[in-house]
C-alpha angles and dihedrals in degrees: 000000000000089000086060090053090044091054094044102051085045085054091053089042080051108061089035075075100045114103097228114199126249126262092258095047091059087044092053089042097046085055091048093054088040097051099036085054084051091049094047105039083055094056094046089046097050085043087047086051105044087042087059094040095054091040095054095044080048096055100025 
């Protein structure tokens, strides 16, 4: 038990440490991960689309 208390109280010594980022960090980086799944959930979309496309004019 007192390992378990030992770790615990390490792991809160611990993130006191951390440097957290600030509110509108999180905020800019939240936008660039938002919008680059966008972007490339477009491109894989429009390539899923033209592969099925030329798969189905070759074999029809």
């Amino acid at each position: 038990m007192k390992k378990i208390i030992q770790f615990f109280r390490e792991s809160i010594s611990e993130l006191k440490k951390v440097s957290w980022p600030s509110k509108d960090e999180v905020i800019s980086s939240t936008k660039v991960v938002v919008v680059s799944v966008f972007i490339f959930a477009a491109i894989l979309g429009l390539v899923d689309f033209l592969l099925v496309t030329g798969i189905d004019k070759l074999f029809s």
